[in-house]
C-alpha positions as CSV (number, residue, x, y, z in Angstrom):
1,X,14.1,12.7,-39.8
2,X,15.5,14.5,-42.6
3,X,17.8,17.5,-43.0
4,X,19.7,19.2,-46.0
5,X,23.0,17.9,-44.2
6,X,21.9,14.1,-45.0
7,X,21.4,15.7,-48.8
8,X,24.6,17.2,-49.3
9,X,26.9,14.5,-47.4
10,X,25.5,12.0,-49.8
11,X,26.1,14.1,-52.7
12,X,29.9,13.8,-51.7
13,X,29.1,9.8,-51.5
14,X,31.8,8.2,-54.5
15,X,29.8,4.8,-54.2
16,X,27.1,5.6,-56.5
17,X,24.8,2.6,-56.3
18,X,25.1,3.5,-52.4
19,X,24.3,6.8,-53.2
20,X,21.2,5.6,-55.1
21,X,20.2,3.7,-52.2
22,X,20.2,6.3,-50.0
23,X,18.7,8.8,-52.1
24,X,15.9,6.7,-52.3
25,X,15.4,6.4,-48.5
26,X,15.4,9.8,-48.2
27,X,13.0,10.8,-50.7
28,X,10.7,8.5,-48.4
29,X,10.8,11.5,-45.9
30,X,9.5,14.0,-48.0
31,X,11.8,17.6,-49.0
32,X,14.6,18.6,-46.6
33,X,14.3,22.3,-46.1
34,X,17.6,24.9,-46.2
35,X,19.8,25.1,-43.4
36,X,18.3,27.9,-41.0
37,X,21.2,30.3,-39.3
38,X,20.2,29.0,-36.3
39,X,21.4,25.7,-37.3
40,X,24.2,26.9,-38.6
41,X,25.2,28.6,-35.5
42,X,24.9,25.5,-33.2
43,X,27.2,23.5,-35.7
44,X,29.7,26.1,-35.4
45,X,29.8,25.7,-31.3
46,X,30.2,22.3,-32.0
47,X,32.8,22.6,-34.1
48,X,34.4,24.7,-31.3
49,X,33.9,22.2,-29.2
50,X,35.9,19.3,-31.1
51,X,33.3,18.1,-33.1
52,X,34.3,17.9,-37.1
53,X,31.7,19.6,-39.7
54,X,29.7,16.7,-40.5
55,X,28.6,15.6,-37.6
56,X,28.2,19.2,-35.8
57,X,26.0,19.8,-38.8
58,X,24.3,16.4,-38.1
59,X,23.8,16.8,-34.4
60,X,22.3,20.6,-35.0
61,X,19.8,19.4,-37.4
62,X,18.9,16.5,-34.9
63,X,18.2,19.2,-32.3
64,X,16.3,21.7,-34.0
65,X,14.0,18.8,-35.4
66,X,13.6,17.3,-31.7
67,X,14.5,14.0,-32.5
68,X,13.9,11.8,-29.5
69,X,17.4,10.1,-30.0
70,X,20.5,10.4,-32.3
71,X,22.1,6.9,-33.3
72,X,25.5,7.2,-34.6
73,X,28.5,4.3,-34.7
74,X,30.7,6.8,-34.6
75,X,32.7,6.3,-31.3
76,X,34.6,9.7,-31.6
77,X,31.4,11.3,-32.2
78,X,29.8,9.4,-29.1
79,X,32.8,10.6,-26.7
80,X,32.2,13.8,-27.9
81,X,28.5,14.1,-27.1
82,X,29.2,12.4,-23.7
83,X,31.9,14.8,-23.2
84,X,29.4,17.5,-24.1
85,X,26.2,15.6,-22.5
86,X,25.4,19.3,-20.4
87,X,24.7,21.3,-23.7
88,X,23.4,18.9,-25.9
89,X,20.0,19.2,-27.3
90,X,19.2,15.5,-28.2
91,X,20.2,12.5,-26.5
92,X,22.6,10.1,-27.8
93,X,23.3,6.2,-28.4
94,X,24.9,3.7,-30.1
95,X,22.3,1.3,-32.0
96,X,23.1,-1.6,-30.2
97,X,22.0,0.0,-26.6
98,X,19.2,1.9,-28.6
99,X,17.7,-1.5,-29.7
100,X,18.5,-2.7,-26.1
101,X,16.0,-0.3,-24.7
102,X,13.7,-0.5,-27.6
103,X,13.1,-4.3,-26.8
């Protein structure tokens, strides 16, 4: 899935050839559209709630898509969601244990 947060964060990236790279996989998955208030609203509870602006904005997007799972190696963010597991919109793993249950 693809949102205007993955868009933005990478135009922040200082690697350019990464940047490239990832610009290209996300052309794959067609135009990301503008961040709707609602969106904006549920990254600003996150926030609240510990989570820094990145991935609040991240997590938001993953919700309001309905993506089936959110895979992040980001252990902070991972305690956070746990922490949060109650009001979270989208389940969320580490890609080891994804590709554990995938297999």
């Amino acid at each position: 899935m693809r949102s205007s947060a993955h868009d933005v964060e990478n135009g922040h990236n200082p690697d350019a050839e990464r940047a490239a790279a990832v610009a290209g996989w996300l052309a794959v998955q067609g135009t990301a559209q503008p961040t709707p208030g609602s969106v904006a609203g549920r990254a600003r509870d996150l926030c609240v709630a510990g989570f820094k602006s990145w991935d609040a904005l991240h997590v938001a997007w993953a919700e309001f898509l309905g993506a089936d799972v959110f895979v992040t190696t980001d252990d902070r963010l991972l305690s956070l969601c746990r922490a949060n597991a109650a009001t979270m919109g989208v389940r969320v793993s580490d890609p080891v244990a994804f590709a554990r249950e995938c297999c």
